[in-house]
C-alpha positions in Angstrom: 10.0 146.0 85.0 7.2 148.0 86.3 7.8 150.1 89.5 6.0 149.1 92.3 3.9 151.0 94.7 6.0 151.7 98.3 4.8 150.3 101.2 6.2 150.7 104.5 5.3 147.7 106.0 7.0 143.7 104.7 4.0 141.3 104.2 4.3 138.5 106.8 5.3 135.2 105.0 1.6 133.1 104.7 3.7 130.0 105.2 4.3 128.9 101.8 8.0 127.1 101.0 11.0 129.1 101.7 14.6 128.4 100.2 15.9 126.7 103.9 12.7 124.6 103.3 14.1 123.2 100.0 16.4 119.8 99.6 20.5 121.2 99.6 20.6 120.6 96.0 18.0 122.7 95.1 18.8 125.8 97.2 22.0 125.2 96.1 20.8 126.3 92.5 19.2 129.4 93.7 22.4 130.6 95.9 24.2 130.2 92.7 22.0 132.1 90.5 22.4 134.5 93.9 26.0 135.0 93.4 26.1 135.1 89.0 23.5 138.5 89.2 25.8 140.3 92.3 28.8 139.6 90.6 27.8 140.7 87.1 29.0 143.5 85.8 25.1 143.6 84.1 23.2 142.2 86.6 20.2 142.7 84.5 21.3 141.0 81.7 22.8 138.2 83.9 18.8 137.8 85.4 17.8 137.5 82.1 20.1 134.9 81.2 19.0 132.7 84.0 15.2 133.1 83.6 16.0 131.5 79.8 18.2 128.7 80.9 16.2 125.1 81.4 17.5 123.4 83.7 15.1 120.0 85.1 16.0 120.5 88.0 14.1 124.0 88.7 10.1 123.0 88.8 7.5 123.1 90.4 7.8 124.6 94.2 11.6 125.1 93.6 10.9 126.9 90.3 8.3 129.2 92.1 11.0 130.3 94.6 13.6 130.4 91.9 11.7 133.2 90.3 10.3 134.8 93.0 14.3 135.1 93.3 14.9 136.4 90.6 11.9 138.7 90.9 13.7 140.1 93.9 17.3 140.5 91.9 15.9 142.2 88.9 14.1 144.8 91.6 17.2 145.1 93.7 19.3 145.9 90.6 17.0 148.2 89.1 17.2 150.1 92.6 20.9 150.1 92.6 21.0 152.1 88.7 18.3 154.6 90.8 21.0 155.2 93.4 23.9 155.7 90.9 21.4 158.0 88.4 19.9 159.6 91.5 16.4 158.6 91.0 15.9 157.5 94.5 11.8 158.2 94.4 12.2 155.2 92.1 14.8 153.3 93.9 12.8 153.2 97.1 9.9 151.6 95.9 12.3 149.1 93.9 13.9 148.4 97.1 10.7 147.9 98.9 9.5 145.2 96.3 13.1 143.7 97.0 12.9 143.6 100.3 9.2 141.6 100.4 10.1 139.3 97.7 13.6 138.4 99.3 11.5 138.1 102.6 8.8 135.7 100.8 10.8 133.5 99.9 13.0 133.0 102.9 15.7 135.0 101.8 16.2 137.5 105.5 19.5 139.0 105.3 18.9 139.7 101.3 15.9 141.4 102.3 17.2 143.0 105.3 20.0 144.7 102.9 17.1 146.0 100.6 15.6 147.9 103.5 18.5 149.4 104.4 19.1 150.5 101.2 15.8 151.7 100.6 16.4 153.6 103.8 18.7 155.5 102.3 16.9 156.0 99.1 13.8 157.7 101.8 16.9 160.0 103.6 18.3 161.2 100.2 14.3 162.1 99.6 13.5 164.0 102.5 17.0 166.0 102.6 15.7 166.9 99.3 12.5 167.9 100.8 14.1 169.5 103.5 13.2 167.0 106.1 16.6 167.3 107.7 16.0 165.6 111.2 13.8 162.9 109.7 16.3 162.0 107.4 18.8 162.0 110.0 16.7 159.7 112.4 15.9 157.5 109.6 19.9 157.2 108.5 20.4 155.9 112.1 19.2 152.9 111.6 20.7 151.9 108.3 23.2 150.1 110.6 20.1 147.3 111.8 20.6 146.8 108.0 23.5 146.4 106.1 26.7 144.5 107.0 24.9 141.9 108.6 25.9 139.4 105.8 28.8 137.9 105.7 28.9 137.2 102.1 28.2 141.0 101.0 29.7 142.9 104.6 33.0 144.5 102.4 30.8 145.6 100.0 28.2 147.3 102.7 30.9 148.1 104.4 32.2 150.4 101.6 28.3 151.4 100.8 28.3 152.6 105.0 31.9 154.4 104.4 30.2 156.6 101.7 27.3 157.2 103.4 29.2 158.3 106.6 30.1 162.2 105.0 26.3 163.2 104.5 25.1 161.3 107.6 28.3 163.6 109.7 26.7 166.3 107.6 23.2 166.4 108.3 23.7 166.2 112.4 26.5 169.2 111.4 23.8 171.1 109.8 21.2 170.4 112.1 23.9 172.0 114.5 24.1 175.2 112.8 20.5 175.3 112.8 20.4 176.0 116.5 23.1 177.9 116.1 25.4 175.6 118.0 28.7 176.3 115.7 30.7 175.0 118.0 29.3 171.3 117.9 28.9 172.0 114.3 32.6 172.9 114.3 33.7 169.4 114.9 30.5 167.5 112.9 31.5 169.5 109.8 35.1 168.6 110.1 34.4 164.9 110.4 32.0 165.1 107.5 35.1 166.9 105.8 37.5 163.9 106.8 34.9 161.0 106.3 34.6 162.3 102.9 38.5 162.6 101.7 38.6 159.2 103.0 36.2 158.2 100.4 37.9 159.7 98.1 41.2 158.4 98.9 40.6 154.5 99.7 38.3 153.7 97.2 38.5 155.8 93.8 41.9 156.5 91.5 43.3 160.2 92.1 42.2 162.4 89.1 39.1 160.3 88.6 35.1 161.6 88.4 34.5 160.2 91.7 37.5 161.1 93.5 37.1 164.7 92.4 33.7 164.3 93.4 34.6 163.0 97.2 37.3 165.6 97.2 34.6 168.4 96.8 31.9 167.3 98.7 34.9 167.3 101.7 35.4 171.4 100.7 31.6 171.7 100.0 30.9 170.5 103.8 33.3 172.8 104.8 32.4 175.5 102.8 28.8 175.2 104.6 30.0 175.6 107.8 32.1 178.7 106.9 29.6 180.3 105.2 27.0 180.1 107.9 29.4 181.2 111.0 30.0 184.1 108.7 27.0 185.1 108.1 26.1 184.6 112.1 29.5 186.6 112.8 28.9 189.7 110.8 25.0 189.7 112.1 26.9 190.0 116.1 29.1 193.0 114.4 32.4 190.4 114.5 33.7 192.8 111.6 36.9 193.0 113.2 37.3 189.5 113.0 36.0 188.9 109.8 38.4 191.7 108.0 41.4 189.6 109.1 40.3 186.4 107.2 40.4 187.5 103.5 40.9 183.5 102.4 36.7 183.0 103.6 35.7 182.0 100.2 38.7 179.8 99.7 36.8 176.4 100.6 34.0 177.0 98.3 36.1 177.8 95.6 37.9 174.6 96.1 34.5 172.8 96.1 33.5 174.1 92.6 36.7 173.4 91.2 36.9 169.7 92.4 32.9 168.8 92.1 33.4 170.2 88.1 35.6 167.7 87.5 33.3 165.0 89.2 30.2 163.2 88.4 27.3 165.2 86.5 24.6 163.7 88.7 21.8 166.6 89.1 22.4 166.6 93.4 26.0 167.5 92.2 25.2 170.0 89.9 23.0 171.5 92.9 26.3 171.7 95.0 28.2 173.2 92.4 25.4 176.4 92.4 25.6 176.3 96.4 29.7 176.5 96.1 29.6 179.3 93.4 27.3 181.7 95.5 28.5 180.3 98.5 31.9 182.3 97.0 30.0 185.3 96.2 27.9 186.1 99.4 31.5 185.3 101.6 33.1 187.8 99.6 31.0 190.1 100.1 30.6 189.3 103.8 34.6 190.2 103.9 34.3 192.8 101.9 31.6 194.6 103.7 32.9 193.7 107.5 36.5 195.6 106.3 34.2 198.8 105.3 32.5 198.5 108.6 35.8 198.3 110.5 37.3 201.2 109.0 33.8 203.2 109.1 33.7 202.9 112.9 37.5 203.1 113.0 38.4 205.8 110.5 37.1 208.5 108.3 37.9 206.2 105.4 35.0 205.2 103.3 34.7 203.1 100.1 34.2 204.5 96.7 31.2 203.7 95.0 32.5 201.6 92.5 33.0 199.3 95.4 29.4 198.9 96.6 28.4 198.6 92.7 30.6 195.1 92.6 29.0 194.0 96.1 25.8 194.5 94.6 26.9 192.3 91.9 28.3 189.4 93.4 25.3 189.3 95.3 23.0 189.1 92.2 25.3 186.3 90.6 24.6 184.4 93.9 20.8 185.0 93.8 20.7 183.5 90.3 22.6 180.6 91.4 20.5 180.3 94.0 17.5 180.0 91.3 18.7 177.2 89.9 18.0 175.3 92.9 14.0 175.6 92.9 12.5 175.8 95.6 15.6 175.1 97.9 17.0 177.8 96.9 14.1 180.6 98.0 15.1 181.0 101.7 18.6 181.9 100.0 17.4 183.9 97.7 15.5 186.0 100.4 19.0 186.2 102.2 20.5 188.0 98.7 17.5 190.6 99.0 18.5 191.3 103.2 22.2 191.5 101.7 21.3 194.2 98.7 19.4 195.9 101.4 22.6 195.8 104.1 24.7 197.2 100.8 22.4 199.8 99.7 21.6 200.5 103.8 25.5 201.0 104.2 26.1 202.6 101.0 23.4 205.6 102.4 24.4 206.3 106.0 28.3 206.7 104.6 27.4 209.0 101.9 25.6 211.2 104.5 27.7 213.5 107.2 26.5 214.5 110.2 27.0 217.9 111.7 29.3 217.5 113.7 31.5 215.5 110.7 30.8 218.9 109.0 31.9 221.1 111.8 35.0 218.7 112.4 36.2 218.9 108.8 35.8 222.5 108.5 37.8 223.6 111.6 40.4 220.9 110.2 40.0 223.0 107.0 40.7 226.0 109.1 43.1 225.1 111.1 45.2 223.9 107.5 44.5 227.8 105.9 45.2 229.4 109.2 48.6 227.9 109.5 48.9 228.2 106.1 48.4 231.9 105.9 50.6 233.1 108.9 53.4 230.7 108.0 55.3 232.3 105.3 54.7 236.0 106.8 56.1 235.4 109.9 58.7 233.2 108.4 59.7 236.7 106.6 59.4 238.9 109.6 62.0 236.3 111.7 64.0 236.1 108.5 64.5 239.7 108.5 64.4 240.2 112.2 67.7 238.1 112.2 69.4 239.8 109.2 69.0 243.5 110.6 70.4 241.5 113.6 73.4 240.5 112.0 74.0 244.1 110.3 73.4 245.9 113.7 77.0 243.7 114.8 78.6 243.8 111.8 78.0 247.6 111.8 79.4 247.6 115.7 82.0 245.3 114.5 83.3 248.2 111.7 83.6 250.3 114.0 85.5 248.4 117.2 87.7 247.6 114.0 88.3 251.6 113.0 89.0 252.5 116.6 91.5 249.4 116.9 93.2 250.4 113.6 93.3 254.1 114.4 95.0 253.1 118.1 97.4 250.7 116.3 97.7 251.7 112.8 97.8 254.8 110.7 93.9 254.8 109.1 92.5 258.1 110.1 89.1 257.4 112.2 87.0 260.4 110.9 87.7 257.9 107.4 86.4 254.6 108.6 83.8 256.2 110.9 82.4 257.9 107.4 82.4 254.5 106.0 80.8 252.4 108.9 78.0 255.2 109.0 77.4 255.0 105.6 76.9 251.5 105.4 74.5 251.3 108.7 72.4 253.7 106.8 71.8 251.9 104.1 71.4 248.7 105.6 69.0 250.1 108.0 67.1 251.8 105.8 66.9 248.6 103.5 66.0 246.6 106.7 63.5 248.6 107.8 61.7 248.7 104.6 61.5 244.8 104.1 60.3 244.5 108.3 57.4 246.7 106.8 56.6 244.4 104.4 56.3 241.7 106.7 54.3 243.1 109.0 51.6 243.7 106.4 51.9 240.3 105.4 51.1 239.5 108.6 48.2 241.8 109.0 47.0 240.6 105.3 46.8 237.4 106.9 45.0 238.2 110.3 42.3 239.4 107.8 42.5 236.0 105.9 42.6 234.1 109.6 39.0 235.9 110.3 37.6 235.3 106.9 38.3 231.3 107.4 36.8 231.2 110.9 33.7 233.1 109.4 32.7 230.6 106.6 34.2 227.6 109.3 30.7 228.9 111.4 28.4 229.5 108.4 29.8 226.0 107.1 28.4 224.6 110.8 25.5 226.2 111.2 24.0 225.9 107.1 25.2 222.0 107.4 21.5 220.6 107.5 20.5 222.3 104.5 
């Protein structure tokens, strides 16, 4: 069947015979021919059955409605394989001939359901376009539209329960557009839940669609988290941001589940958004815990470190390629990311003065402490052992002039021998106190030296 132009307005019916205008009998027949093409599992094929069948009954006027009928069918139909192969250019104007033909012949809440579906065929379009608040204007009327029969509400009821997570969506991402997060918060999360719902009541765990519902929930998610972040680390929240090391967690979810989903093109699209979505927020971590600790500490990264943020960040840019022209804004946001990097990168690799001055009287203060230590660790060392002779040598002696009161010892004996030993200890004392002290001066000349290259270090440092 040949796709028909679109047209946004419905023909008025020129009065010709409708179906209610028919004998019971007769619109009987086309309500059941109705029914057989819904309820086929090839609806096509079931259309083409009926337009073969003879049955006397269908001529004339009835057989003119009959397959202005099934005119309608075949177009609705073809319109539904658009929206399942995400062709929805197609599908619109397949809807739109629908929705006149179902209207010509009398047919209202047939072609009322065709317009809403072609509505949604037009919001999938312009989201692709970018068009985000027409699309959501125009999804807010798809409820006029479907669920008004009663002989197909479950079924738009199930068709509205899909639709739910991108219409939650688009108002959540016309939210972060104004940079409203906080309303965005709460639009994201219901898009999240409306999602997993989808998931949950209608498709078999493990399946291509449930894996696909499951990821579009972490995708919306994912969105959100990667825009506050972006916004965060742009108002110098890198305190914040360091503590959340799980940021890319959500999109990494998304690619896992929406891999194991559907391979329509729009979910391929997602996938690329979820994979650099992971890069650029683990980046965004990455680079807020070197700006805490740059601002904090003396710490700084080596520069291996900003050679694999410059790498994630080209993997997302040539994800964001993939996307066409969608992706350009995003890929401009890589470049101003490279740039942050490569901007970081060269005011941490240079020292200011006073960094210089600071670590060289740190330097100083190491060699000074360094250089006096063991010296006048010596000079107490010794201090304390000709100390400790100068008693014992006082102790000798209280001893000979105890033993010569009480005992028999002659004193001019043990004074001989305390005198003796006094003089050599003294004498060994004194020489090893002289070595100290020229340690010490050794190291007063060593103390000087350090402070003079500390100042030529300070005032040379911005050459």
């Amino acid at each position: 069947m040949a796709q028909p132009e679109i047209s946004n307005n419905i023909p008025e019916n020129n009065g010709h015979q409708t179906v209610d205008t028919l004998p019971e009998s007769s619109a009987a027949l086309i309500f059941e021919a109705i029914d057989q093409a819904f309820n086929a599992e090839d609806p096509l094929a079931q259309i083409s059955a009926l337009r073969q069948q003879k049955n006397p009954e269908i001529k004339g006027d009835i057989d003119a409605i009959y397959q202005e009928t099934l005119d309608a069918l075949e177009a609705f139909s073809q319109g539904i394989i658009c929206i399942k192969t995400a062709n929805s250019e197609s599908g619109q104007k397949y809807f739109q001939a629908a929705a006149e033909k179902f209207d010509s012949v009398g047919l209202y809440p047939l072609r009322d359901r065709s317009i809403g579906y072609r509505l949604y065929s037009t919001v999938i379009i312009e989201t692709g376009k970018g068009n985000v608040n027409l699309a959501r204007d125009i999804f807010s009327e798809l409820d006029d539209y479907l669920g008004k029969s009663d002989q197909f509400q479950a079924q738009d009821k199930a068709f509205i329960d899909h639709l739910a997570p991108e219409n939650l969506f688009l108002q959540g991402f016309e939210s972060l557009r104004l940079l409203n997060f906080d309303q965005a918060s709460i639009l994201m999360e219901e898009a999240s839940n409306a999602s997993e719902k989808v998931a949950r009541k209608y498709y078999k765990e493990g399946s291509p669609l449930h894996n696909q519902f499951m990821g579009m929930a972490r995708f919306y998610s994912a969105t959100y988290t990667y825009h506050k972040a972006v916004n965060d680390f742009n108002y110098f929240e890198y305190s914040s941001l360091a503590q959340h090391n799980h940021l890319a967690n959500g999109a990494i979810e998304a690619s896992v589940f929406l891999r194991k989903g559907d391979k329509a093109p729009i979910v391929e699209n997602q996938i690329y958004l979820s994979d650099a979505y992971t890069e650029i927020l683990e980046v965004t971590y990455r680079l807020a815990s070197i700006m805490e600790k740059a601002l904090t500490t003396n710490i700084k990264p080596e520069p291996r470190v900003y050679q694999e943020l410059k790498r994630k960040i080209q993997v997302a840019s040539d994800l964001y390629k993939r996307l066409g022209k969608q992706g350009l804004p995003l890929i401009i946001n890589c470049k101003y990311q490279l740039d942050r990097v490569e901007n970081l990168e060269n005011l941490l690799r240079s020292v200011s003065k006073e960094q210089v001055a600071l670590d060289s009287y740190q330097k100083f203060q190491e060699e000074a402490l360094r250089s006096l230590t063991e010296p006048l660790n010596n000079l107490a060392q010794w201090s304390k052992l000709a100390l400790a002779f100068s008693g014992l040598s006082a102790l000798f002696i209280l001893v000979g002039a105890a033993t010569a009161i009480f005992g028999n010892t002659q004193v001019g004996i043990l004074t001989s021998v305390s005198s003796l030993l006094s003089s050599f200890v003294s004498f060994f004392i004194h020489s090893q106190l002289q070595v100290a002290r020229k340690d010490v001066r050794d190291s007063k000349v060593d103390l000087l030296g350090q402070m003079e290259r500390s100042g030529s270090i300070f005032f040379n440092s911005d050459n």
